[in-house]
C-alpha positions in Angstrom: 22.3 -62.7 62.5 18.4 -62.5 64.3 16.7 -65.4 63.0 12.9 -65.2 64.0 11.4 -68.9 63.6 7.6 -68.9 63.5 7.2 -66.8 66.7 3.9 -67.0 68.5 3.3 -64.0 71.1 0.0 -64.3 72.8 -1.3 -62.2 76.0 -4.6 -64.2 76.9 -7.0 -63.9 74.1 -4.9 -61.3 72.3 -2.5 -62.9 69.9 0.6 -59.6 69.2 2.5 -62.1 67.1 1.3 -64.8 64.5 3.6 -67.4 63.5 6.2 -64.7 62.5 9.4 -65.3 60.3 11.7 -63.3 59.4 16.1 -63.1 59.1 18.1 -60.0 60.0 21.6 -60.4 58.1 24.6 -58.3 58.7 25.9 -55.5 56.8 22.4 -54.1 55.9 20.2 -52.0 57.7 16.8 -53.9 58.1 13.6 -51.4 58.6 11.1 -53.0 60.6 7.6 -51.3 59.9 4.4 -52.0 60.7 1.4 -50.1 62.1 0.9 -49.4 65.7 -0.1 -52.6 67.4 1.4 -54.9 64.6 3.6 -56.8 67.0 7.6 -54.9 66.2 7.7 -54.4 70.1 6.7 -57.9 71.3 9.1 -59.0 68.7 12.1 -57.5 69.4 11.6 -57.7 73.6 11.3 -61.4 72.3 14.5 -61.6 71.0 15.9 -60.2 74.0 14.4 -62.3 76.3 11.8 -59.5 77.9 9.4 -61.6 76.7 8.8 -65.5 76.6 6.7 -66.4 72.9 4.3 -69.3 72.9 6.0 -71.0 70.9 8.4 -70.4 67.6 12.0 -68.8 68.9 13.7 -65.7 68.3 17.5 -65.9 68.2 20.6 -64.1 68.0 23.4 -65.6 66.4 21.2 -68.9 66.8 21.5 -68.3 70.6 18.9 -67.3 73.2 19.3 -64.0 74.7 19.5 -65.9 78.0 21.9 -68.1 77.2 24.6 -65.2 75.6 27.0 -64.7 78.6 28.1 -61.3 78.7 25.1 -60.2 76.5 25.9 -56.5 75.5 29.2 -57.7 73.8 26.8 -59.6 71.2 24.0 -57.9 71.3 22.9 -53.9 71.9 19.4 -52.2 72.1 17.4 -49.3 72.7 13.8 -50.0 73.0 12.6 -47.6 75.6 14.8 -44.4 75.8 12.9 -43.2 78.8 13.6 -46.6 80.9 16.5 -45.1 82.9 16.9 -43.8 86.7 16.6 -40.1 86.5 18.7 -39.4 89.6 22.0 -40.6 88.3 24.7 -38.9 86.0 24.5 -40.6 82.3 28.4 -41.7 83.3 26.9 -43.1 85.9 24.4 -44.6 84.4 26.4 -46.5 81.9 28.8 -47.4 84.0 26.6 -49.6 85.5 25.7 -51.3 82.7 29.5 -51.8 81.7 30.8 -53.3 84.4 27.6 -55.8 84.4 29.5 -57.1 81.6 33.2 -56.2 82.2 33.2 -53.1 80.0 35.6 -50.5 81.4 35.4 -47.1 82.1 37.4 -46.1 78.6 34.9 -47.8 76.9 31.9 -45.9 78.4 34.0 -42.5 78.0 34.4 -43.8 74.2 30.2 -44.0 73.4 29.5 -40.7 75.3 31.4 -39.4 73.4 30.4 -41.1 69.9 26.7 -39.5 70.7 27.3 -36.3 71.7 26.7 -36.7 75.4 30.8 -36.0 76.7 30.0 -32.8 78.1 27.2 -33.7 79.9 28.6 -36.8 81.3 28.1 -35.9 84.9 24.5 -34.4 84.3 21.5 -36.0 86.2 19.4 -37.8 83.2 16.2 -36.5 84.9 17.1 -32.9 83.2 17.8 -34.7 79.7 15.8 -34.1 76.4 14.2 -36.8 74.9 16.6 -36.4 72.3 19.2 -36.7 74.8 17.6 -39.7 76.4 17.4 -41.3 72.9 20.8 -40.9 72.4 21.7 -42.0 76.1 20.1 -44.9 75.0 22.0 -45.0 72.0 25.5 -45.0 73.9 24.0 -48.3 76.2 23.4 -50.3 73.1 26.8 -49.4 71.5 28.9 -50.6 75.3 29.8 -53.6 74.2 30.6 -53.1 70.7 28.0 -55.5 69.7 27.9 -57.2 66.2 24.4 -56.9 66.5 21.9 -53.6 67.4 18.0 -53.5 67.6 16.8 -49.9 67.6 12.8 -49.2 68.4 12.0 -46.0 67.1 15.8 -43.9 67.7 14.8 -41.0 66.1 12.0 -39.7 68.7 12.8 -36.6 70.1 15.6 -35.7 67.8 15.9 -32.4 65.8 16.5 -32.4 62.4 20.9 -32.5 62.5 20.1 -35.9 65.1 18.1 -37.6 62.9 20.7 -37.0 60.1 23.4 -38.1 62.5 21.4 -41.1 63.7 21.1 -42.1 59.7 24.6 -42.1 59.6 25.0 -43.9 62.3 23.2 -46.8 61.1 24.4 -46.6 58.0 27.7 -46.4 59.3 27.4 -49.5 61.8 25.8 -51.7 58.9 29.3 -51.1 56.7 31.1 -52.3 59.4 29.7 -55.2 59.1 27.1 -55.1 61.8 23.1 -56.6 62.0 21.1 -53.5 62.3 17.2 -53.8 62.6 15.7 -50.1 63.2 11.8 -49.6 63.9 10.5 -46.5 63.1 7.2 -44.9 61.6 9.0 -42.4 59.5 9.0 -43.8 56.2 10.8 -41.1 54.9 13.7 -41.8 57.3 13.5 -45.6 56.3 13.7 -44.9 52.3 17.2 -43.1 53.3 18.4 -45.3 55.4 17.4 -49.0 55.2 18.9 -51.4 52.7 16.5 -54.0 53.7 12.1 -53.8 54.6 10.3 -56.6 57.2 6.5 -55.2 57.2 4.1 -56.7 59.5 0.6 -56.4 60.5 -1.5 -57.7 63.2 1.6 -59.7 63.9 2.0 -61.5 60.7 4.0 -60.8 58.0 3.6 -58.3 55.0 6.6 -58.4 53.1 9.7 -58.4 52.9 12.3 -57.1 50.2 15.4 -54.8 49.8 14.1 -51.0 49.0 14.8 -51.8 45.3 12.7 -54.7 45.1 9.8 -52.7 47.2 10.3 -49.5 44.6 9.9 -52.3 41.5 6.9 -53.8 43.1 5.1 -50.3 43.1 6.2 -48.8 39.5 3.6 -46.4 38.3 4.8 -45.2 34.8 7.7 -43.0 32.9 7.4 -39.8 32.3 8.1 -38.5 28.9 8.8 -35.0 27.8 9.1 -34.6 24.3 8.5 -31.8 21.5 6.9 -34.5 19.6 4.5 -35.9 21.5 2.1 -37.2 18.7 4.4 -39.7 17.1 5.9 -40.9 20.4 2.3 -41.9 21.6 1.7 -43.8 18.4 4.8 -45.5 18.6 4.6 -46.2 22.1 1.2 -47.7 21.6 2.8 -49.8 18.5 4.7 -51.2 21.2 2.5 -52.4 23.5 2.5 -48.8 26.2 -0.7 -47.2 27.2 -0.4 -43.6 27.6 -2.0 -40.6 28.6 -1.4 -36.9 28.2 -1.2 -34.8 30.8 -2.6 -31.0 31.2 1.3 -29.9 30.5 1.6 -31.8 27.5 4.1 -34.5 29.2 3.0 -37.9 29.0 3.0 -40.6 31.2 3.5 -44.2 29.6 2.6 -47.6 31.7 4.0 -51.2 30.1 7.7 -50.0 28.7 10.4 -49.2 31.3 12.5 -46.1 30.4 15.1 -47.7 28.7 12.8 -49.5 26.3 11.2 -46.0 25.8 14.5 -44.0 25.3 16.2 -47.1 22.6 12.6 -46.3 20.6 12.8 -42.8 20.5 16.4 -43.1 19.1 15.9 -45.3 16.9 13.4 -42.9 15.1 15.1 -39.8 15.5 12.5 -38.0 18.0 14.4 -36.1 20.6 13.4 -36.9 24.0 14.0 -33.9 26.6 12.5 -35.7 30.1 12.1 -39.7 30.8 11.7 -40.4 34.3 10.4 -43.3 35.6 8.0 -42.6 38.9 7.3 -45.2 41.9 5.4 -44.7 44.6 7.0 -43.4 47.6 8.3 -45.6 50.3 5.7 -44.3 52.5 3.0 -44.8 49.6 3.4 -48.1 49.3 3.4 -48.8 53.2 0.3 -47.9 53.9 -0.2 -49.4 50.5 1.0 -53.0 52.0 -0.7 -52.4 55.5 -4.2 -50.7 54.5 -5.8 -53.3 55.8 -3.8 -53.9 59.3 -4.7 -50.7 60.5 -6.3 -50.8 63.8 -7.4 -47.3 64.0 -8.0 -45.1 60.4 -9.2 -41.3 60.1 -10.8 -40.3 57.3 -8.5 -38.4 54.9 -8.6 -34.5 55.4 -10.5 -32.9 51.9 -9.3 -29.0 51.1 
């Protein structure tokens, strides 16, 4: 488990993180979102002791980073894809790492080869991609087979098959039983692949809830197709519903959920040929959430 306990982060006069709390539990993939400059960065360096916070502790496994020997058999990362030495080999590169931490050289065969990167092994990492980076970065954090991963924005710089393979892949990890917190600004990647939402914003937190709770929390209405529309409004508005016709003759009905809806229209015999409820988009209710913890906003674009 990461367990942050009312972390502080301040650089002078400039406070990134504000008395921020927050659990990562395994088997779930955790999203952490958060505008740019909302504090996901400090927080995660935090719990792997890049940076020191003012006070409050970030912990893994109720551990320090520091005080984990042999670290990347607990605990794997990618924060910063382009942080390697572009001279050496990826092998090479790895290798390093592994026998920082008595990982053999199986073991870094194994993760190449688990990311895509086998046949390019012995190629300098100066000539990589980014999305070849990102997944270089990808085979570091799995070396030790860590119960634990923390992934800052893995998706950058991959084409459309990596990003569906990098979804997997955290999918995949969290049913093995691992702690997976991923970063990332697209929300549409997060509605497919996160179990679990932490959103925070000018370094405090937003909310938190599983993507079922969030899609609850922002239910807009049903909507109702029916070839008898006029006695399914009055019987919806019997019942408590408010409801509104649209331009194509469906209706959209707020204060019943679509159960409630459906067991009325059976009961009086009215056949129903659409009822689906509608929620507001993962990414709708985001910026929903974090309207006002944007540091920067453009105005919207008008056609």
């Amino acid at each position: 488990m990461i367990e942050i306990r009312e972390l502080t982060k301040r650089y002078g006069p400039t406070v990134a993180v504000d008395d921020l709390s927050f659990r990562v539990r395994p088997g779930l993939v955790t999203g952490f979102l958060g505008p740019n400059g909302a504090g996901k960065s400090t927080t995660m360096r935090a719990v792997l002791g890049l940076d020191t916070p003012t006070s409050g502790d970030a912990l893994i496994n109720g551990r320090h980073y520091a005080d984990i020997d042999r670290p990347l058999h607990q605990v794997g990362a990618l924060l910063d894809a382009s942080a390697v030495h572009g001279g050496r080999g990826a092998f090479d590169h790895l290798y390093c790492l592994a026998r920082s931490n008595g990982i053999g050289r199986k073991r870094v065969h194994a993760v190449l080869d688990r990311v895509g990167l086998a046949d390019v092994a012995g190629k300098r990492i100066g000539g990589f991609s980014l999305g070849m980076r990102q997944r270089l970065g990808i085979a570091a954090a799995l070396l030790g087979d860590p119960g634990i991963l923390l992934f800052d924005e893995p998706g950058n710089g991959l084409d459309p098959e990596g990003i569906r393979w990098i979804r997997d892949l955290m999918r995949a990890l969290a049913t093995e039983g691992r702690t997976v917190l991923v970063s990332s600004h697209l929300m549409s990647e997060m509605e497919l692949t996160a179990d679990h939402i932490v959103v925070i914003g000018r370094g405090r937190l937003i909310a938190e809830a599983t993507i079922a709770e969030l899609a609850e929390r922002f239910r807009r209405d049903v909507l109702v197709r029916t070839p008898h529309d006029a006695e399914l409004i009055r019987l919806l508005r019997s019942a408590g519903a408010t409801v509104t016709r649209g331009p194509d003759g469906s209706l959209a009905a707020q204060g019943l959920d679509a159960v409630a809806i459906g067991d009325l229209a059976v009961r009086h015999g009215i056949a129903v040929h659409e009822l689906t409820p509608r929620r507001d988009s993962l990414e709708d209710a985001y910026l929903k959430l974090t309207k006002d913890s944007t540091e920067f906003r453009a105005e919207r674009a008008t056609s």
